[in-house]
C-alpha positions as CSV (number, residue, x, y, z in Angstrom):
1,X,30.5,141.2,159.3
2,X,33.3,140.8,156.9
3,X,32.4,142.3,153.1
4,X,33.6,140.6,150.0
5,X,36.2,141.4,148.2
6,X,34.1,143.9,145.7
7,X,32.6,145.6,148.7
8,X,28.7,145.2,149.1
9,X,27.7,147.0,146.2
10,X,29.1,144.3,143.9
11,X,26.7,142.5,142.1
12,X,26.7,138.0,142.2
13,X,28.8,137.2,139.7
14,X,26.6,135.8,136.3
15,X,26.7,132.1,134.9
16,X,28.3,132.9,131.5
17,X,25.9,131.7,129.0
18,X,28.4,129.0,126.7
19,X,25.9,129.4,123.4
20,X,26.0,133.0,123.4
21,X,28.3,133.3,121.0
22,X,25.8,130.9,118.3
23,X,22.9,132.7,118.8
24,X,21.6,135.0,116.3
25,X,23.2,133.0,113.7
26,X,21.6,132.0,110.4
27,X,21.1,128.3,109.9
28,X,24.5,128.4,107.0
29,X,26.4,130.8,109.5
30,X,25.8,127.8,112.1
31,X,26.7,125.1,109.7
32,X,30.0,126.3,108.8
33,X,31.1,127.8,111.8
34,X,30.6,124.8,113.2
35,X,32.5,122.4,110.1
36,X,35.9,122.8,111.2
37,X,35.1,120.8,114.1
38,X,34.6,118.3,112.0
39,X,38.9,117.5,111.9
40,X,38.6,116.6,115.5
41,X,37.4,113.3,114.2
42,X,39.9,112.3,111.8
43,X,42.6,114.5,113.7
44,X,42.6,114.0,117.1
45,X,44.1,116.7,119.7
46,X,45.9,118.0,116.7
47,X,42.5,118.5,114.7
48,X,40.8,119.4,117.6
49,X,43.1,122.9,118.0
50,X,43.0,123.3,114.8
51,X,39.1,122.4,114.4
52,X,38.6,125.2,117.5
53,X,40.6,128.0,115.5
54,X,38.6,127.3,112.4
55,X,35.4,127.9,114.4
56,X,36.7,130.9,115.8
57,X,37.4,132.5,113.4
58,X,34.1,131.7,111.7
59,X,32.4,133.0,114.6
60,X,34.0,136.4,114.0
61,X,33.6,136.2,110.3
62,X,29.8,135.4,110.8
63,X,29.6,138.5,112.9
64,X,31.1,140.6,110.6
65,X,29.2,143.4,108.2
66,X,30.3,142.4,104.8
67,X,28.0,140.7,102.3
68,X,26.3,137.7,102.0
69,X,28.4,136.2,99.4
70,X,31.6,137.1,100.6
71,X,30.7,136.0,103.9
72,X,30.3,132.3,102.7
73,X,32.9,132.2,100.7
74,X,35.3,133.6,103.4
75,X,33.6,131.0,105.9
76,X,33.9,127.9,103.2
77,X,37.7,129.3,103.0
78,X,38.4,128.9,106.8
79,X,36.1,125.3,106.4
80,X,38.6,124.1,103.5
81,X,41.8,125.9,104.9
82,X,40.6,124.0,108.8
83,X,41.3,120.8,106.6
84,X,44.0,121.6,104.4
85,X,46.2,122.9,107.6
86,X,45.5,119.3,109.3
87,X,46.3,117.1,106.4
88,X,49.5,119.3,105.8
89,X,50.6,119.4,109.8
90,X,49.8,115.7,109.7
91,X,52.3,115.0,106.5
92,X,54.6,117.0,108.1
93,X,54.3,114.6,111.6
94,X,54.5,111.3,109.3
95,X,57.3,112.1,106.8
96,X,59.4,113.3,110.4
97,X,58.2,110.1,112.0
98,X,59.0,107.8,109.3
């Protein structure tokens, strides 16, 4: 009988669990991790990558040992900067386009 790749010691490979990341999370840590999202509406594929850095990088900063305070305002920052980016990027697209 043939053995897989790993040999038959190797263990099934687990379902990676896609909310792992949110778990843990406070209920503010949540919210504005998951506000830069928010450009996909108004932003399209544009917002959307843009959107999915924001909450990257909130993820990390949520995760992060530094204090309460400076933890929501460096979160609010990415939240703001998320937007900011967009509208710039999409004045940028416009005023080449027109």
């Amino acid at each position: 009988m043939e053995q897989p790749l790993g040999g038959k010691d190797q263990e099934p490979v687990a379902k990676r669990d896609r909310f792992a990341q949110f778990r843990g999370l406070r209920w503010w840590q949540l919210v504005l991790s998951l506000l830069p999202i928010g450009v996909i509406a108004i932003g399209g594929l544009i917002g959307g990558a843009i959107g999915a850095i924001g909450l990257i990088v909130n993820l990390w900063l949520a995760r992060r040992p530094i204090g309460t305070a400076l933890k929501v305002v460096a979160m609010a920052g990415v939240v703001v900067g998320s937007y900011a980016f967009y509208l710039i990027i999409a004045g940028v697209i416009y005023a080449l386009t027109h």
